[in-house]
C-alpha positions as CSV (number, residue, x, y, z in Angstrom):
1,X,112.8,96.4,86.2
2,X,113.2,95.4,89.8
3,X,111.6,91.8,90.4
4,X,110.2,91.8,94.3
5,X,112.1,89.3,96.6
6,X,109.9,86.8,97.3
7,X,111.3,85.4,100.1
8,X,109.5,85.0,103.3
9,X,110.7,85.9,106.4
10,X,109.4,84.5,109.4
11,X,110.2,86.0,113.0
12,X,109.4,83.7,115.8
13,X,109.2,85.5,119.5
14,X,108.8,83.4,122.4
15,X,106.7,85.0,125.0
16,X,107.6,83.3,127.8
17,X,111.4,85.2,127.7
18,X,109.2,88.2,126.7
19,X,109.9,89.9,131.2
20,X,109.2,93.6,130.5
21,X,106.8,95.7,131.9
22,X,103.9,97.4,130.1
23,X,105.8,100.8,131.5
24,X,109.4,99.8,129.8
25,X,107.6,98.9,126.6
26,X,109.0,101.8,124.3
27,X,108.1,100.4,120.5
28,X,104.7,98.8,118.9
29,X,106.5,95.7,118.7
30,X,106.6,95.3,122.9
31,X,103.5,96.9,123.4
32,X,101.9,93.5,121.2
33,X,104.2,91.3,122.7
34,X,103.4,92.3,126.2
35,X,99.3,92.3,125.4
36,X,100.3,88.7,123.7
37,X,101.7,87.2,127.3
38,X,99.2,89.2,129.6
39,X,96.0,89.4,127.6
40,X,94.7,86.0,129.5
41,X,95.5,87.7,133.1
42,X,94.0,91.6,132.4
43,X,90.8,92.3,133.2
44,X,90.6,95.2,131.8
45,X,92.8,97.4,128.9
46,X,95.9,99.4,130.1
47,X,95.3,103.1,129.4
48,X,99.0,102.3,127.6
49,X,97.4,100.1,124.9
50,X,93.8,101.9,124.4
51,X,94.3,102.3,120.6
52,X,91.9,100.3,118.1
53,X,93.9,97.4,117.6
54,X,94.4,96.4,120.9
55,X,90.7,97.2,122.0
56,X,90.2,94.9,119.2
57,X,92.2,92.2,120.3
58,X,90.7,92.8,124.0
59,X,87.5,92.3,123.0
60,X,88.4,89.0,120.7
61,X,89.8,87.7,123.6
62,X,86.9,88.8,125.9
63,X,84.7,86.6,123.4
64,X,86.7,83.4,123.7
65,X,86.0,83.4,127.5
66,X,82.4,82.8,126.8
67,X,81.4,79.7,128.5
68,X,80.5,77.4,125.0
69,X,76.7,77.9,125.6
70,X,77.4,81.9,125.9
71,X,79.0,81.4,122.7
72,X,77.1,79.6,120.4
73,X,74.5,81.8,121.3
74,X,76.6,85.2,120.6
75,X,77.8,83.8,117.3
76,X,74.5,82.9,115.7
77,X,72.8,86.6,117.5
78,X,76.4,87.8,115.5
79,X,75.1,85.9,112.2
80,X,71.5,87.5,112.3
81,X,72.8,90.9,112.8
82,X,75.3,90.4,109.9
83,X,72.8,89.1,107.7
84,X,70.4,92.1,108.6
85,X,73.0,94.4,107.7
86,X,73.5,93.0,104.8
87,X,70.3,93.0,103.6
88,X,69.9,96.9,104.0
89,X,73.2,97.8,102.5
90,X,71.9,95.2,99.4
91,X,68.2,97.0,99.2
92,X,70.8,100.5,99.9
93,X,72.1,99.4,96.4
94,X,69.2,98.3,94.9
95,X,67.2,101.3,95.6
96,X,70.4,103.6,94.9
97,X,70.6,101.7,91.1
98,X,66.8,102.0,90.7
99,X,66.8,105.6,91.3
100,X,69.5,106.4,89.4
101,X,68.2,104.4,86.2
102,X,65.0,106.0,86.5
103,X,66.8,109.5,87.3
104,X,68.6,108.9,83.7
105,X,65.3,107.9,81.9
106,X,63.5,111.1,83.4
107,X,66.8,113.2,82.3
108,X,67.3,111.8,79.3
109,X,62.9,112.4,78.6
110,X,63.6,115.9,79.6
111,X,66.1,116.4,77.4
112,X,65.0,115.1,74.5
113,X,62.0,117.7,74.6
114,X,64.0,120.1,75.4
115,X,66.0,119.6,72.6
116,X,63.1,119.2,70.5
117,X,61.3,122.2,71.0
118,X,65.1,124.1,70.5
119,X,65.1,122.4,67.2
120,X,61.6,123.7,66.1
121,X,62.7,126.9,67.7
122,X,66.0,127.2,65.6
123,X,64.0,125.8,62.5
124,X,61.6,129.1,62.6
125,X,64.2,131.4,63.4
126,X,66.4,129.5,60.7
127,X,63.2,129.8,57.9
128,X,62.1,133.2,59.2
129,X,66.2,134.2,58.6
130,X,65.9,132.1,55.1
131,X,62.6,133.8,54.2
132,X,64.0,137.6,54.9
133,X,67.3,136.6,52.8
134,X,64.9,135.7,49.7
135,X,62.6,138.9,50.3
136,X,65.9,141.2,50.3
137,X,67.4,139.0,47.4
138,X,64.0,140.3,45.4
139,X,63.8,143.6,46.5
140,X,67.8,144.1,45.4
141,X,66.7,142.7,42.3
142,X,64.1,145.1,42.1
143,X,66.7,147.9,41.8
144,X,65.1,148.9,45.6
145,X,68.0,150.9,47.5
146,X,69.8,149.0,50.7
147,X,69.0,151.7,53.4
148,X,65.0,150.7,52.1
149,X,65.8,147.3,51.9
150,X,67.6,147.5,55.6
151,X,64.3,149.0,56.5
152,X,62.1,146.5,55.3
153,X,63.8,143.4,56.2
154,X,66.1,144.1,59.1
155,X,68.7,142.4,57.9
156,X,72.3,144.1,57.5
157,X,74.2,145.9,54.9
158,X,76.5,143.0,54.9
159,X,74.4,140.2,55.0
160,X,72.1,142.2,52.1
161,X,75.6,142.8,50.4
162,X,76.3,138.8,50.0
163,X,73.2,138.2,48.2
């Protein structure tokens, strides 16, 4: 078994010898070090970088500008909305739970008359079966031929022949 290094590596870039151009930027890597250094002078997001992450980032940053008032006030509106969405996805849940507990109750009801009324429905067929076997057993005792006793009772030859 192969343990996992568990070393950390740490890579430290200094931005301020970070001097290309967004254009020259050929790898993920420059493209977050260029948005890094420049994302305090853009006022707006290069075309290059118009992916989530940096859009992200853009709008992170966008939020710190807020003058502290600005901000305060766009946190706690951020807290309310938070909270409200968490209260619908909790009643979601609840309501989702409920319904399928009283979905399994209603099913489980269901079947259980279903299955009942197939029970007294085997049982007749079962008795009316059992009641023909003792009929055919009395007849054959009688000395009655099989093609009469057939006849009579509807059961087989073979099932007449096992009793």
């Amino acid at each position: 078994m192969k343990v996992p290094d568990e070393t950390i590596f740490c890579i430290f870039v200094e931005l301020n010898r970070f001097d290309k151009e967004l254009e020259e930027c050929g790898t993920l890597l420059e493209q977050w070090c260029f948005a890094l250094k420049h994302i305090s002078t853009l006022d707006r997001l290069p075309e290059e970088l118009r992916t989530e992450a940096f859009e992200r980032l853009f709008q992170a940053c966008e939020i710190s500008r807020f003058e502290p008032e600005v901000k305060l006030k766009y946190e706690k509106e951020m807290i309310t909305e938070r909270d409200y969405y968490n209260m619908l996805n909790t009643a979601k849940a609840d309501g989702l739970a409920e319904g399928e507990a009283k979905g399994r109750e209603e099913g489980l009801a269901e079947g259980e008359a279903k299955g009942e009324a197939k029970g007294r429905e085997e049982g007749r067929v079962e008795g009316r079966e059992e009641g023909l076997a003792m009929a055919a057993k009395e007849l054959k005792k009688l000395g009655l031929p099989t093609d009469i006793i057939i006849k009579s009772t509807g059961l087989s030859e073979a099932q007449i022949a096992k009793l």
